[in-house]
N, C-alpha and C positions, 0 to 999 in steps of 0.2 A: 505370567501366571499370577492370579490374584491371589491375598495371602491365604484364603479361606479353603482354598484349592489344595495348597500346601500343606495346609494340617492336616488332611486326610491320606498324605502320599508317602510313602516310608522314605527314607533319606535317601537310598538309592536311586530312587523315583524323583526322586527331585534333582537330585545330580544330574540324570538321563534329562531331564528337562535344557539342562546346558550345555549340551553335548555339541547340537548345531552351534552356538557362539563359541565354544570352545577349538572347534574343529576348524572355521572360519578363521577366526585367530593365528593359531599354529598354524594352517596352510600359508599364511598371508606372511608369519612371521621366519616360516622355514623355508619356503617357497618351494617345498616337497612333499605330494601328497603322501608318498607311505611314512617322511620321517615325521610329518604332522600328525599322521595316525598313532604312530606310536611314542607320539609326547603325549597327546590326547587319553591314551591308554593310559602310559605314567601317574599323567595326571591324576584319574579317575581311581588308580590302583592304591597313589599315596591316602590322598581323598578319605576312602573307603578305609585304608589302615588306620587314621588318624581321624576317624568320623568322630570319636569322643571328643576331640578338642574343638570341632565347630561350637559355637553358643548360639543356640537357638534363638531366631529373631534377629540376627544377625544378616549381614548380604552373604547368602551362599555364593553367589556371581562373583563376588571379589573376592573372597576365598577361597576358590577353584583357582582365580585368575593368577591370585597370589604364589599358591601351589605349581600352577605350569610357570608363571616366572618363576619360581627356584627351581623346578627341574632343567626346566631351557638355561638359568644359568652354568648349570652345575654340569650339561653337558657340554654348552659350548667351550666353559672352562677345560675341558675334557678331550674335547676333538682342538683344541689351540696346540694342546703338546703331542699331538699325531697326524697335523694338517701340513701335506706340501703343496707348493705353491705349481700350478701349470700353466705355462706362456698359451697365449691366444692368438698372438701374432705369426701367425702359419702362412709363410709367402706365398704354400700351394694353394693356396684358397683360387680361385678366379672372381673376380667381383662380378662377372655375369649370374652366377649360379646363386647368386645372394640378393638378385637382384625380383623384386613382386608387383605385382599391377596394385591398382588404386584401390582395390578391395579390401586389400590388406592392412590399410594405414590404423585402423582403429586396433589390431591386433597388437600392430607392430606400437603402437602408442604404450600397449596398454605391458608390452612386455618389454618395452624402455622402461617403464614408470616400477615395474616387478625389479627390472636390472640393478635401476637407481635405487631401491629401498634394501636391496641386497645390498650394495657397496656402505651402505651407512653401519656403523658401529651397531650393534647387539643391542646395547642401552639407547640408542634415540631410534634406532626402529621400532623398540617396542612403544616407546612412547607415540610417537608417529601412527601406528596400529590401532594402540586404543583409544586414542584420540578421535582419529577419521573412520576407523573402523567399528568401532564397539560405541564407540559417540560416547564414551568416560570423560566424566566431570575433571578438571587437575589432580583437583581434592582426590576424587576417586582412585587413580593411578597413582598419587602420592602413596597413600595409604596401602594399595596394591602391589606397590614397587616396595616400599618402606624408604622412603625418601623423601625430605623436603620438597614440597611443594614450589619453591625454586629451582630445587635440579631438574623438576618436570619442565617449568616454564624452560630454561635453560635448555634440555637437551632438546625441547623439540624445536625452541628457537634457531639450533645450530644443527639439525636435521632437516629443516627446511632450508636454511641456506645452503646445506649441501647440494639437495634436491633438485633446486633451481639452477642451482651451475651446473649438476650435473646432467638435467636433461636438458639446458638450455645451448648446448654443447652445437655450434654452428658448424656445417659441412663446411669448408670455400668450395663455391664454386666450380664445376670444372669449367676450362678455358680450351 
């Protein structure tokens, strides 16, 4: 949106403008569309309460972004002390019924790559996110995070090495 566009749009209208990056975001960082919907909400609810502390001329975008990282902090801090742990390893499974033709390989690519970005800690997934996702400068997510510009470099350096081993995960062969 050009900034000249902006001036004429009441704050909420401009907010609504970021609603798609926002919701993108949160889908990508919860990997749950209705828990993304209602960070999104959050988000937009704090937002709105706290509309007087934006400074005009300022990046709405990173302030939004800012706003859903402290809500997404403050809940995962939240669901840690009411999260229990469920095994996967169900012997009744049959590995036939799990098994898909060649059609599916972009799917199942694509929800390895969701799997892996789940298993990464909260802090380098979001970095991870706005990095590939929102195409955010360091500086940008520094600033967004409230974090040195090294712990950005940092955790996404050791978000991608997670990444790599973790999808890089070889079958052996059957024999």
């Amino acid at each position: 949106m050009n900034a000249p566009d902006a001036q004429h749009l009441s704050f909420g209208d401009q907010m609504l403008c970021h609603v798609p990056r926002l919701r993108r975001y949160a889908r990508a960082l919860l990997g749950n569309r209705e828990r993304a919907d209602d960070l999104v909400q959050d988000t937009l609810e704090r937002a709105l309460r706290y509309a007087s502390n934006f400074r005009a001329g300022s990046n709405l975008n990173a302030w939004l972004m800012t706003i859903m990282h402290n809500v997404f902090v403050n809940d995962v801090l939240r669901a840690a002390n009411t999260r229990t742990h469920v095994a996967v390893d169900d012997a009744s499974i049959v590995e036939d019924e799990l098994m898909v033709d060649g059609h599916h390989a972009a799917g199942l690519e694509m929800r390895d790559l969701d799997g892996a970005l789940q298993q990464l800690p909260p802090d380098q997934r979001e970095v991870v996110l706005l990095v590939g996702l929102d195409e955010m400068s360091y500086a940008e997510i520094a600033q967004t995070l409230n974090v040195p510009l090294g712990t950005v470099m940092s955790r996404l350096s050791r978000a991608r090495h997670k990444l790599r081993t973790l999808l890089s995960r070889d079958v052996a062969p059957a024999r």
